[in-house]
C-alpha positions in Angstrom: 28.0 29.0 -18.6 29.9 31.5 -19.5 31.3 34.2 -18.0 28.7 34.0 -15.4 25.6 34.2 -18.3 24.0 30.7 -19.5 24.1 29.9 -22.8 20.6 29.3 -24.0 20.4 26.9 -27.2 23.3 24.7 -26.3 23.6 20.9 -25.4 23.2 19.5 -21.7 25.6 17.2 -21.1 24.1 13.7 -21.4 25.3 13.1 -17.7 22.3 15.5 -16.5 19.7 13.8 -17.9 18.9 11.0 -15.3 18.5 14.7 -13.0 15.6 15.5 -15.2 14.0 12.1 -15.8 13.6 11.9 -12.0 12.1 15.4 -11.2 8.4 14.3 -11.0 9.4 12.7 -8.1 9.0 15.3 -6.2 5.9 15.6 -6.6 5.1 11.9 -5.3 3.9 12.0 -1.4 6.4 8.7 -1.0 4.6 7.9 2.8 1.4 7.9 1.2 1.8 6.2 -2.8 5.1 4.1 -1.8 4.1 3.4 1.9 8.1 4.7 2.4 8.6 6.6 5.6 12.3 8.6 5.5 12.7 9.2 9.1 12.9 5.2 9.8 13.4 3.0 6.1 16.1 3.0 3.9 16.1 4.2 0.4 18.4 3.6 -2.4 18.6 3.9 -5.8 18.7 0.3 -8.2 19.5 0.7 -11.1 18.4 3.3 -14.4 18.3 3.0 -17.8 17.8 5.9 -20.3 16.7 6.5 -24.0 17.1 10.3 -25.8 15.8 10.5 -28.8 17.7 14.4 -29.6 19.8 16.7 -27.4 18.1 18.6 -24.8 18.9 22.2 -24.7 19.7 25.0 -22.1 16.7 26.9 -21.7 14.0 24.4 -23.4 10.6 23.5 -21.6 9.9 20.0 -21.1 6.8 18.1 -19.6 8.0 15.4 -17.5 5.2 12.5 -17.2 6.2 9.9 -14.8 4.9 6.2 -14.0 5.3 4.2 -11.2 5.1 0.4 -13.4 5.9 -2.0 -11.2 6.1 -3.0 -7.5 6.9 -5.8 -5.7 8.5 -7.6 -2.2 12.2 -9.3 -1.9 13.0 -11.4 1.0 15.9 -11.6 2.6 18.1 -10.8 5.6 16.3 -7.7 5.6 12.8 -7.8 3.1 12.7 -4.6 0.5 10.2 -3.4 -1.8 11.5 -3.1 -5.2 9.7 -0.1 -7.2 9.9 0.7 -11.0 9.6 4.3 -11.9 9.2 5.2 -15.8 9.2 8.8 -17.3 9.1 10.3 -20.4 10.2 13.7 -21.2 8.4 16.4 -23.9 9.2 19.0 -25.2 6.3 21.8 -25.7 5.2 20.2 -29.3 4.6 16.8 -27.5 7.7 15.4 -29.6 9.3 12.7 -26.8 12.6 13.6 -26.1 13.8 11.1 -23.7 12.5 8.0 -21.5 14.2 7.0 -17.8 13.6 4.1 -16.1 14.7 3.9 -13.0 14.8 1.1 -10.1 14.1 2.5 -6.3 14.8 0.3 -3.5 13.2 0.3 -0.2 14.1 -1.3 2.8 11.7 -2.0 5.9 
């Protein structure tokens, strides 16, 4: 930005990214498809890794598809579920821009 107007066309910093690789997960009812309640478990985030294939730009449209592609149980003191989270990003051609994978996990 500058002077207050945003700068259509230029580069995101590559620090943003991981923000858009996990916006589907808003959309994900986490009580119902993670069985992960907020008011009582603990959440955390594991680890990410993340792949661009180009710049993304200010003002671009992108398609975010995400994938839940793995879960499974840790014991321990306290047993966790550890869930693997995939997304790609595309832009409005259906070129893949970028792919996220993240690590979520939950404590019961």
């Amino acid at each position: 930005m500058i002077g207050g107007e945003i700068c259509e066309g230029q580069v995101i910093p590559p620090s943003f990214y991981p923000i858009v690789g996990l916006s589907f997960l808003k959309a994900i009812d986490l009580r119902k498809e993670l069985m992960a309640d907020w008011s009582k478990d603990t959440i955390m985030h594991g680890e990410q890794g993340f792949e661009h294939y180009r710049p993304l730009l200010i003002g671009e449209t992108l398609r975010i598809e995400g994938e839940i592609t793995d879960v499974y149980e840790k014991k321990g003191k306290r047993p966790f579920d550890v869930i693997t989270i995939e997304s790609i990003g595309k832009d409005r051609k259906g070129v893949k821009v970028f792919l996220s994978r993240s690590v979520i996990l939950i404590f019961k």
